[in-house]
BALOBA-1460 file (C-alpha; in Angstrom, 3 decimals):
// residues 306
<rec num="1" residu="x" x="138.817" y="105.415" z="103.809"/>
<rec num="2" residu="x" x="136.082" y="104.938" z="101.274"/>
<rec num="3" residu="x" x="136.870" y="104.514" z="97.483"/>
<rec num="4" residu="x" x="136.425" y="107.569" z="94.682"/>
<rec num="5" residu="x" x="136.256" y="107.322" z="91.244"/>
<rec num="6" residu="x" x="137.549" y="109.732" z="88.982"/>
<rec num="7" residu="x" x="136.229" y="109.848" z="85.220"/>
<rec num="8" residu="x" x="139.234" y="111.689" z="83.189"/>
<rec num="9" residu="x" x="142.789" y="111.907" z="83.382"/>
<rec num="10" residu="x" x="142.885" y="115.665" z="82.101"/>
<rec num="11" residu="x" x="144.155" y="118.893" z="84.280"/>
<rec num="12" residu="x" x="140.854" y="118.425" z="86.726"/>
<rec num="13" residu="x" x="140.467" y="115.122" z="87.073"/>
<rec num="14" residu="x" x="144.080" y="114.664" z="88.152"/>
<rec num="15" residu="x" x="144.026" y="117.455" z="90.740"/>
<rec num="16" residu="x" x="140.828" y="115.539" z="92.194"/>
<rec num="17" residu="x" x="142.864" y="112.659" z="91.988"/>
<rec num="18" residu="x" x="145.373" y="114.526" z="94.714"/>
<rec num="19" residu="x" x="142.760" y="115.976" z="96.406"/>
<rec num="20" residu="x" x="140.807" y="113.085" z="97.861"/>
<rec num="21" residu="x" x="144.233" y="110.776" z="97.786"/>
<rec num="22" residu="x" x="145.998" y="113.458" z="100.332"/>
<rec num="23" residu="x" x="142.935" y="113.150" z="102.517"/>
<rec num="24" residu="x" x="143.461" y="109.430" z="102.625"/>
<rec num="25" residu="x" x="141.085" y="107.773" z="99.913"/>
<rec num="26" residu="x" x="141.673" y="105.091" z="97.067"/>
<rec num="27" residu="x" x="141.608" y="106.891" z="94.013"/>
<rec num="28" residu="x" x="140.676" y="105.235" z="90.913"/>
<rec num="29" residu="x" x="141.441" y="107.063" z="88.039"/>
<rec num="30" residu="x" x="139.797" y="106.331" z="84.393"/>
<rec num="31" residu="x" x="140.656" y="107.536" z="81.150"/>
<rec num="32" residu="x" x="139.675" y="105.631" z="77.875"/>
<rec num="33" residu="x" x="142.614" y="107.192" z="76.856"/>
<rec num="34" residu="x" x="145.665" y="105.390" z="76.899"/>
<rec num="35" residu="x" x="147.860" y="108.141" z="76.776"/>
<rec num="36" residu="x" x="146.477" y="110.170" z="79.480"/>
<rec num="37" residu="x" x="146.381" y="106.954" z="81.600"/>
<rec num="38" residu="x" x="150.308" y="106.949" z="81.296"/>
<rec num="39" residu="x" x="151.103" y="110.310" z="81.834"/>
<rec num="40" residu="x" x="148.939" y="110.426" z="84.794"/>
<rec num="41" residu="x" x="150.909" y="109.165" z="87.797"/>
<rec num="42" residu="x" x="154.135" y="111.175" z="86.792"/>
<rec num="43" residu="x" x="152.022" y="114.296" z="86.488"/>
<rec num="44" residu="x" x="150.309" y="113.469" z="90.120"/>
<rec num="45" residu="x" x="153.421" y="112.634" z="91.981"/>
<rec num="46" residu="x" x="155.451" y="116.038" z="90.184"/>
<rec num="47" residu="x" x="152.344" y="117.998" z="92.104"/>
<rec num="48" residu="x" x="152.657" y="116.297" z="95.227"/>
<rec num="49" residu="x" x="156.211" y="116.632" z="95.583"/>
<rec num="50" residu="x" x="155.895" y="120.533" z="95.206"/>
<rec num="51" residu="x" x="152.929" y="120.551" z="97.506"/>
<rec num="52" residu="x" x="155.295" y="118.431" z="99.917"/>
<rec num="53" residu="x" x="157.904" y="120.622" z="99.630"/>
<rec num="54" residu="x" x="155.263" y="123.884" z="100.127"/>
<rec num="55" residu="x" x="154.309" y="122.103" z="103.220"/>
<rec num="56" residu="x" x="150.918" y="121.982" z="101.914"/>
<rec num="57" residu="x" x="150.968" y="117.883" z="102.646"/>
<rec num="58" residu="x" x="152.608" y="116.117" z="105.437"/>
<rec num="59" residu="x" x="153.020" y="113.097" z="104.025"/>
<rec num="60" residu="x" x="155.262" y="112.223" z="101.493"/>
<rec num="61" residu="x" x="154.668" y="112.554" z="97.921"/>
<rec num="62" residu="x" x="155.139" y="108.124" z="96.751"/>
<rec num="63" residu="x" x="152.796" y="107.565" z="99.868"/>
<rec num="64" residu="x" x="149.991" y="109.697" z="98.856"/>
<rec num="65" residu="x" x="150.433" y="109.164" z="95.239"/>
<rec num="66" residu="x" x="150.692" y="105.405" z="95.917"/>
<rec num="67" residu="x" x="146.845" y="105.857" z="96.704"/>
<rec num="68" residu="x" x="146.180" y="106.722" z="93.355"/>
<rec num="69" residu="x" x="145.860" y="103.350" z="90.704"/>
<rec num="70" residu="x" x="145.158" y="104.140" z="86.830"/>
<rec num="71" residu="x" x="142.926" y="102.270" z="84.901"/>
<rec num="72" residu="x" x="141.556" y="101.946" z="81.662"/>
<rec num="73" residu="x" x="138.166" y="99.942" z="82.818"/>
<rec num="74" residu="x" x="135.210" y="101.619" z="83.692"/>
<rec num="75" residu="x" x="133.650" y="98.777" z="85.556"/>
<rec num="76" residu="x" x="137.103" y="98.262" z="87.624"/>
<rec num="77" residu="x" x="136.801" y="102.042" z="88.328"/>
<rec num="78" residu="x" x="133.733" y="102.113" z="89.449"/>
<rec num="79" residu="x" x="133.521" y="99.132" z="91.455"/>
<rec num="80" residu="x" x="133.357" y="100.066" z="95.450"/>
<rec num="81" residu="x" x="133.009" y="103.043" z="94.632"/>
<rec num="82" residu="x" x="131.032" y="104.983" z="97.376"/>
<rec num="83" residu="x" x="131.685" y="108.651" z="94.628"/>
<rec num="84" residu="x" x="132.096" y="109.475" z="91.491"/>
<rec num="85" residu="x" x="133.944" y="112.407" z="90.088"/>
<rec num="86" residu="x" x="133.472" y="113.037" z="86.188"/>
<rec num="87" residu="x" x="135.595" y="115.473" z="83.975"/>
<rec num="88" residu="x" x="134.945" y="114.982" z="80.018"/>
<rec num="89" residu="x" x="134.506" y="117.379" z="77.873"/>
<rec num="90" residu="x" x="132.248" y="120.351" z="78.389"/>
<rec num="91" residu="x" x="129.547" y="119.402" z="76.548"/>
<rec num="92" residu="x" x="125.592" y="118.008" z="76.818"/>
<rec num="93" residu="x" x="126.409" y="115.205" z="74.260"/>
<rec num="94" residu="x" x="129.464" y="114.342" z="76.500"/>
<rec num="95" residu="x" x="127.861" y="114.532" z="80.177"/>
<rec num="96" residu="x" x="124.892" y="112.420" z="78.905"/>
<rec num="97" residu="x" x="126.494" y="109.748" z="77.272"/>
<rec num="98" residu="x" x="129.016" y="109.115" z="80.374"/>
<rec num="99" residu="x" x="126.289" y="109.752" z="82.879"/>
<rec num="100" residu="x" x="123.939" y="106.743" z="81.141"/>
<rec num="101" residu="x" x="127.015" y="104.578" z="81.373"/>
<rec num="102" residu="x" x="128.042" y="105.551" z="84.976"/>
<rec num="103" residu="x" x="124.356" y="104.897" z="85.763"/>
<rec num="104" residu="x" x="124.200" y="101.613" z="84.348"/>
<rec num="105" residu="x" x="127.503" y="100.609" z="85.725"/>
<rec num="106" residu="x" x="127.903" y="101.934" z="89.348"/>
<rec num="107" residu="x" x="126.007" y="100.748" z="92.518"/>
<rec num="108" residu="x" x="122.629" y="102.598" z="93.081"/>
<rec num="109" residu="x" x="123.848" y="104.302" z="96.096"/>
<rec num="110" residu="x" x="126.998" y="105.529" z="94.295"/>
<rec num="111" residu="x" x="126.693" y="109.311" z="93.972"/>
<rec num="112" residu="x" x="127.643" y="110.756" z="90.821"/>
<rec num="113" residu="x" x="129.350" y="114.197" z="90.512"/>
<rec num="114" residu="x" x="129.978" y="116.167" z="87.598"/>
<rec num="115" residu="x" x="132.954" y="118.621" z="87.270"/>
<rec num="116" residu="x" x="131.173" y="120.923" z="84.692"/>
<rec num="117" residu="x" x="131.742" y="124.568" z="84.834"/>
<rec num="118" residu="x" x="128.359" y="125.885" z="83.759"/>
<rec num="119" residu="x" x="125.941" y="123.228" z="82.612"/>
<rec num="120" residu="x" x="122.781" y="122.236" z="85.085"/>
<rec num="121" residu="x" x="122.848" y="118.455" z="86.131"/>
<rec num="122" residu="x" x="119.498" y="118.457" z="84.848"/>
<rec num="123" residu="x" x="120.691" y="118.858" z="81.377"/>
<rec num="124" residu="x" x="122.458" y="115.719" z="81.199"/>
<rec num="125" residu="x" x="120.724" y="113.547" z="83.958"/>
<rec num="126" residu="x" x="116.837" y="114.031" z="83.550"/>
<rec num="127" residu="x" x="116.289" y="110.502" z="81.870"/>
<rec num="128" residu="x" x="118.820" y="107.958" z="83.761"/>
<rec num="129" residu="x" x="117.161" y="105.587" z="86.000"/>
<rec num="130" residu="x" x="118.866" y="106.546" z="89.289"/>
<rec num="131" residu="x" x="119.004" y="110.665" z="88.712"/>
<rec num="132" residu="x" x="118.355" y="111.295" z="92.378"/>
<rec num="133" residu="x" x="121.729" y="110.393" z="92.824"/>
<rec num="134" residu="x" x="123.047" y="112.553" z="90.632"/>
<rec num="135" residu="x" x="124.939" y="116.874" z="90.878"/>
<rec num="136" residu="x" x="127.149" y="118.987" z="89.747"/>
<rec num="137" residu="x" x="130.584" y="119.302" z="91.832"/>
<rec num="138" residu="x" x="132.303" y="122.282" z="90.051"/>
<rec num="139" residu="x" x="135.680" y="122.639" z="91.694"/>
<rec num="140" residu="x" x="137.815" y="125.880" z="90.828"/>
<rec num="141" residu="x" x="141.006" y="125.031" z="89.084"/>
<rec num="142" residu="x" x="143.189" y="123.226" z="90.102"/>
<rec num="143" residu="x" x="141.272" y="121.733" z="93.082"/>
<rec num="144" residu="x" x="144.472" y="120.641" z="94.843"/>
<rec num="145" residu="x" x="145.425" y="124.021" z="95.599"/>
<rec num="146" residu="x" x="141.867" y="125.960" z="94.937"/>
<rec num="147" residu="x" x="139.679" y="124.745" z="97.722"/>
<rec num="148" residu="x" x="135.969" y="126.525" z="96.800"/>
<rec num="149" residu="x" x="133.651" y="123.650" z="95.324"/>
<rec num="150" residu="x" x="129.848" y="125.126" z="93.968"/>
<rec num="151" residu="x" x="127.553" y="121.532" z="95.077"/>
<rec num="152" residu="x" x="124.574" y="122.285" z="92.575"/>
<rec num="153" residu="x" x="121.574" y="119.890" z="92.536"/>
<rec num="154" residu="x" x="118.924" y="119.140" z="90.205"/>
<rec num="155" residu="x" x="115.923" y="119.505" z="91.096"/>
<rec num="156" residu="x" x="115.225" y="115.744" z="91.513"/>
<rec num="157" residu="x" x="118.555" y="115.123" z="93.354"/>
<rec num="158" residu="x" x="117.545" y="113.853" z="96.599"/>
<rec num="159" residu="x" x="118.728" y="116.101" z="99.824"/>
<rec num="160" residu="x" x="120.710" y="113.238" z="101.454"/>
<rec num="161" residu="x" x="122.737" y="112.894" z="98.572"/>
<rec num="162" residu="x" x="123.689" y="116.647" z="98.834"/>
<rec num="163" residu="x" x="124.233" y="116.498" z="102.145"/>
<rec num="164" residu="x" x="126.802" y="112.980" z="101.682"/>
<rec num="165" residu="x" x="128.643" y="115.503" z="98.816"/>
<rec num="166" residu="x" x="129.213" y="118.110" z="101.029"/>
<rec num="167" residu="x" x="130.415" y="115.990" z="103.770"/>
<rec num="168" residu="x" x="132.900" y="114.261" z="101.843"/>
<rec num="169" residu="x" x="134.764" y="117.062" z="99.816"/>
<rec num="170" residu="x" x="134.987" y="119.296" z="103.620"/>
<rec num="171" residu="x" x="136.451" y="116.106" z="104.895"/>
<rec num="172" residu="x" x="138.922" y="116.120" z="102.330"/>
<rec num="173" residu="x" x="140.046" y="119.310" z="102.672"/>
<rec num="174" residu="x" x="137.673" y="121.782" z="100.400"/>
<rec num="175" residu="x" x="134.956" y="124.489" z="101.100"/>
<rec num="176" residu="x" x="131.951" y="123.167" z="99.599"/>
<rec num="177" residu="x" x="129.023" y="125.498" z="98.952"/>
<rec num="178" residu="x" x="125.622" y="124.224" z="98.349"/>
<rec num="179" residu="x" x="123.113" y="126.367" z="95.628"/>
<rec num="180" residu="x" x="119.965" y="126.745" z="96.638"/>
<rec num="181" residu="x" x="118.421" y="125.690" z="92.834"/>
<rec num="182" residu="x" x="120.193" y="125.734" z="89.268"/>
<rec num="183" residu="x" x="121.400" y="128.210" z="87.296"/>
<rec num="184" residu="x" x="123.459" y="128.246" z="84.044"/>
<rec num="185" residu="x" x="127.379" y="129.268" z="85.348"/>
<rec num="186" residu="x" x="126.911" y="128.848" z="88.940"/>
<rec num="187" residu="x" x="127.864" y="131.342" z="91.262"/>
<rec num="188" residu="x" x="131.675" y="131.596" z="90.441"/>
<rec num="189" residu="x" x="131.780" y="131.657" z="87.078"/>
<rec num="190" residu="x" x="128.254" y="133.937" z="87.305"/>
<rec num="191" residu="x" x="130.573" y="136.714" z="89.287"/>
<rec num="192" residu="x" x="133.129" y="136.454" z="87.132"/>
<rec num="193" residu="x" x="131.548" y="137.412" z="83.708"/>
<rec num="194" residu="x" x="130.073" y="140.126" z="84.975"/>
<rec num="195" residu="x" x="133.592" y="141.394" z="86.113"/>
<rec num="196" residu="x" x="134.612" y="140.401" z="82.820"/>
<rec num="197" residu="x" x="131.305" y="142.184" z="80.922"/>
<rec num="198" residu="x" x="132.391" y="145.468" z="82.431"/>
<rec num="199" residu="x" x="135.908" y="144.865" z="82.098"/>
<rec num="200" residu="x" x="136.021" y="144.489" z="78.458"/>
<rec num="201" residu="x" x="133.632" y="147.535" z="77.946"/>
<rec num="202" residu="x" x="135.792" y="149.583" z="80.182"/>
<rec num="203" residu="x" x="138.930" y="148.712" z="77.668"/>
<rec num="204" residu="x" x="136.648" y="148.795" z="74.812"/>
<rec num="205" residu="x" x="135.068" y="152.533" z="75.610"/>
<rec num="206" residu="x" x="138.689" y="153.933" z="75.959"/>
<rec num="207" residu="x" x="138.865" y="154.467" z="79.927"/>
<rec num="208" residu="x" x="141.387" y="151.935" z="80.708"/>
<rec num="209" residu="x" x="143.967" y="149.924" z="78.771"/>
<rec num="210" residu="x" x="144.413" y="146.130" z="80.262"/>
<rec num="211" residu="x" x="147.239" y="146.395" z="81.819"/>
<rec num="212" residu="x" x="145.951" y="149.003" z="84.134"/>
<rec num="213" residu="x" x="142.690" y="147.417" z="84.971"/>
<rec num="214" residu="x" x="144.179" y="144.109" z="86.116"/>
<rec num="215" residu="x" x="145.942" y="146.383" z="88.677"/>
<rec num="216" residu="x" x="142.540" y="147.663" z="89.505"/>
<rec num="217" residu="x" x="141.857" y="144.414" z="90.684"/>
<rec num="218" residu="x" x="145.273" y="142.893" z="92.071"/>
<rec num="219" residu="x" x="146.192" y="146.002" z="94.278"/>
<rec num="220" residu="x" x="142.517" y="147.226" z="94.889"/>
<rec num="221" residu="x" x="139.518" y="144.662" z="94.768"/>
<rec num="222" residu="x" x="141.108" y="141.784" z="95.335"/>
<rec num="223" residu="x" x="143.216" y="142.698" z="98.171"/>
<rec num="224" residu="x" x="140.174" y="142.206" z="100.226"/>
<rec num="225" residu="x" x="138.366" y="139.784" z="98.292"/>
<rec num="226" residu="x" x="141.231" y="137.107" z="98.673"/>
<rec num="227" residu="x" x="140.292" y="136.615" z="101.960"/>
<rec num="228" residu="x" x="136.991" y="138.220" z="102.131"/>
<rec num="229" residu="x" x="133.734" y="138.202" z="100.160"/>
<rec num="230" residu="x" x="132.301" y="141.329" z="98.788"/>
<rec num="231" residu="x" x="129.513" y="140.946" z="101.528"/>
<rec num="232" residu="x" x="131.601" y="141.307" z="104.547"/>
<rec num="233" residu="x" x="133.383" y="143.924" z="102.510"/>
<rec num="234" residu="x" x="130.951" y="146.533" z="102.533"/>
<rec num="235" residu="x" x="129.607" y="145.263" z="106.019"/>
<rec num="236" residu="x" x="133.146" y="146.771" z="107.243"/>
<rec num="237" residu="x" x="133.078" y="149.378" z="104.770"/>
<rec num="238" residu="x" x="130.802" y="151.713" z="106.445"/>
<rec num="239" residu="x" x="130.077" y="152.403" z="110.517"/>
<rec num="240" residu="x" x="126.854" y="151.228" z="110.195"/>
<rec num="241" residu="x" x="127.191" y="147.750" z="108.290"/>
<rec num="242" residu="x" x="125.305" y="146.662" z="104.802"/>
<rec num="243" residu="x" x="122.507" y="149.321" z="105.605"/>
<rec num="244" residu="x" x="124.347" y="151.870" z="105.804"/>
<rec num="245" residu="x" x="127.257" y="151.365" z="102.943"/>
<rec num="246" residu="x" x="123.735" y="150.963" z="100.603"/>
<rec num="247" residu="x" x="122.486" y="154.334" z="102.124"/>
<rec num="248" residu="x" x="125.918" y="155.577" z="101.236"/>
<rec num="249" residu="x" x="126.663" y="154.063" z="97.775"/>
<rec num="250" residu="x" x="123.864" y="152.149" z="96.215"/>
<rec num="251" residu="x" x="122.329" y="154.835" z="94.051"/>
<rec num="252" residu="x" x="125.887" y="154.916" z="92.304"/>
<rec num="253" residu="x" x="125.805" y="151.187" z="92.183"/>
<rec num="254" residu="x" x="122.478" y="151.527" z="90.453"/>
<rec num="255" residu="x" x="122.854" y="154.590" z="87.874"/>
<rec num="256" residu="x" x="126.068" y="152.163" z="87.264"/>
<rec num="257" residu="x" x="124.114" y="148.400" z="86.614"/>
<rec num="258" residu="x" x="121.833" y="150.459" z="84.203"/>
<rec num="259" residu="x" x="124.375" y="151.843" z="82.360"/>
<rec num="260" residu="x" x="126.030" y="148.582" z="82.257"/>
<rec num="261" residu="x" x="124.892" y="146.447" z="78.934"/>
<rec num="262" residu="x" x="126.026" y="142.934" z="77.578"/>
<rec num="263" residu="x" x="127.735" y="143.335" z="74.112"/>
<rec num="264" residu="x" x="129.757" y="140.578" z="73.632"/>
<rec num="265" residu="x" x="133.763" y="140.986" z="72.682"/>
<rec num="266" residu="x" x="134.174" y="141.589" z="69.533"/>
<rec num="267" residu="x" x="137.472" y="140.526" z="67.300"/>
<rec num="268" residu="x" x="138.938" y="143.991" z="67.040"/>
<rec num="269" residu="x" x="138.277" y="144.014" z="71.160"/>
<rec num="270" residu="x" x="139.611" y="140.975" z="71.446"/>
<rec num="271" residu="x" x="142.610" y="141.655" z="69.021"/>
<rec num="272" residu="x" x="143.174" y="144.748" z="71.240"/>
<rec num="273" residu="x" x="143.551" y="143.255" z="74.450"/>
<rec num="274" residu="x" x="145.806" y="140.185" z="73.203"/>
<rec num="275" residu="x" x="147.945" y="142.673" z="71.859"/>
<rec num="276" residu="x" x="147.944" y="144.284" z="74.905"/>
<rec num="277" residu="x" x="148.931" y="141.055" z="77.009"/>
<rec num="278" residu="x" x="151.593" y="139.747" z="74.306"/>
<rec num="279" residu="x" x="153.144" y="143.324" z="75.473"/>
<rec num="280" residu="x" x="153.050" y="142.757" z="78.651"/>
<rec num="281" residu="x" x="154.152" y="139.014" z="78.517"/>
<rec num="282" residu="x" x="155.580" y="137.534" z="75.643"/>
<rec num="283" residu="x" x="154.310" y="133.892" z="74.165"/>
<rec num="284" residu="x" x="157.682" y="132.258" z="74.930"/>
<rec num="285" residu="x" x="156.884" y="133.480" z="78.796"/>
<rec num="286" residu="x" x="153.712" y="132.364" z="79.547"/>
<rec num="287" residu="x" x="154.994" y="129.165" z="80.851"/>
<rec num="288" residu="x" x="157.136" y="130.440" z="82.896"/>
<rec num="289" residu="x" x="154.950" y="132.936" z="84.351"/>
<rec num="290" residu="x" x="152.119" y="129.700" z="84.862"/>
<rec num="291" residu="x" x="154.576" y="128.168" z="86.958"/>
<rec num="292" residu="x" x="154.630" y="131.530" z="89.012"/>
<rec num="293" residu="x" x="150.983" y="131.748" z="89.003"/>
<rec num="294" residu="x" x="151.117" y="127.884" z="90.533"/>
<rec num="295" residu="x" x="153.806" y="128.568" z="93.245"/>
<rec num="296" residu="x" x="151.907" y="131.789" z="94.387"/>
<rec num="297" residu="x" x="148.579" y="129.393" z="94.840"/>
<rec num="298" residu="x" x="150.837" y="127.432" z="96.337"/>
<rec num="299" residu="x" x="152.501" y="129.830" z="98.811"/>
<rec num="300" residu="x" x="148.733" y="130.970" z="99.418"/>
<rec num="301" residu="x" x="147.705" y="127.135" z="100.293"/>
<rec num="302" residu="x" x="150.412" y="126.504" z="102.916"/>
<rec num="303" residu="x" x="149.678" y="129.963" z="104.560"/>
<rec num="304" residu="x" x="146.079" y="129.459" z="104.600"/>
<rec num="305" residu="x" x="146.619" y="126.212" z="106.092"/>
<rec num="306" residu="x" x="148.809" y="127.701" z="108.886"/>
């Protein structure tokens, strides 16, 4: 299997790590960190033993994780490499100034992914000598259990290099989906803060406390939605299909968008609905209650696998 390169040792660029390792790559992983360098293999092969024991992975944990080598040398990294996954910081200043040196440094038909949630390639790569080669991969985290990836070209990026990205993360395992042109937040994280807009003003207005609107979503929307989009929703939602549910329902969907304003969330709002939370779930349980998040993605994984 063909080499990847992964630029951070952090939460994402670890579960990349496990991702393209499980589907039978060498993974080099680079940090100019030190620290995250050494923490790194423990971390990868504590994740694939629980997704061994989920029965998300058939192999065994050393075997995949042996597939995996750390290093501290960008050059070393990138050597081979026929992909490049970065995950610094989410910032311009920090996409360009590892994009020039991954541009310098890697072969010209290297592609080079980014791993930002929101920012447009074309932010970061407009200048670099080789920016045809050049997206955005956002994965939704952690990519070892999450399997959605939003492929989002620049408008330079040439259309065989999308086509090689998409290829190679749905032969490793995840559901790519390709944008048609850029947009600030993508489509995922687009959705959700509009959820989140109307959420917040919902609390904020007095019609809901937090607690109750999560179970809006839980035990309601996302019953469906965790294995169907809103799209195919509504198709089934109605006997006549899309046509007919918007016949039915879209002049409440529109008397709501236009009542529907962005306001931002202010610190009382915000003070509100930590208060709220802290409640419902203390500090000294939130890591607890992580790790129950984890084995429920988990337990979703193996099923949808099945």
């Amino acid at each position: 299997m063909s080499k990847i390169a992964i630029i951070g040792a952090g939460l994402v660029g670890r579960g990349w790590s496990i991702v393209f390792a499980r589907a039978g790559h060498e993974v080099a992983l680079y940090d100019s960190q030190a620290a995250a360098l050494d923490s790194a293999p423990r971390q990868i092969s504590q994740t694939l033993t629980d997704l061994h024991r989920n029965g998300i992975v058939d192999e065994a944990a050393e075997t995949i994780a042996a597939r995996v080598q750390a290093t501290g040398d960008l050059i070393d990294a990138l050597s081979g490499a026929v992909y490049v996954q970065e995950n610094v910081p989410e910032t311009v200043a920090a996409k360009k100034a590892i994009f020039a040196k991954l541009d310098e440094t890697a072969a010209p038909e290297t592609i080079l992914a980014s791993s930002t949630s929101g920012i447009a390639a074309s932010r970061f790569t407009e200048e670099l000598a080789h920016r045809e080669r050049c997206l955005v991969s956002h994965p939704i985290n952690p990519p070892s259990l999450i399997p959605l990836v939003e492929i989002v070209p620049a408008p330079w990026t040439d259309a065989a290099v999308v086509e090689r990205t998409r290829e190679l993360l749905a032969g490793a395992g995840q559901i790519p989906i390709v944008l048609e042109r850029e947009i600030a937040g993508f489509i995922v994280n687009r959705l959700q803060a509009a959820l989140l807009n109307e959420a917040f003003a919902l609390i904020e207005d007095g019609y809901v406390n937090s607690d109750d609107l999560d179970k809006a979503i839980k035990h309601g929307l996302g019953a469906r939605w965790s294995f169907m989009g809103p799209m195919e929703t509504i198709d089934l939602n109605a006997p006549g299909g899309i046509r007919d549910y918007m016949k039915r329902y879209g002049p409440l969907y529109h008397e709501i968008a236009q009542q529907a304003r962005p306001r931002g969330y202010s610190d009382a709002l915000i003070d509100r609905v930590e208060k709220e939370r802290r409640t419902a779930l203390r500090v000294d349980q939130r890591e607890e209650r992580m790790a129950w998040r984890d084995s429920m993605l988990m337990r979703r994984a193996a099923a949808n696998r099945k």
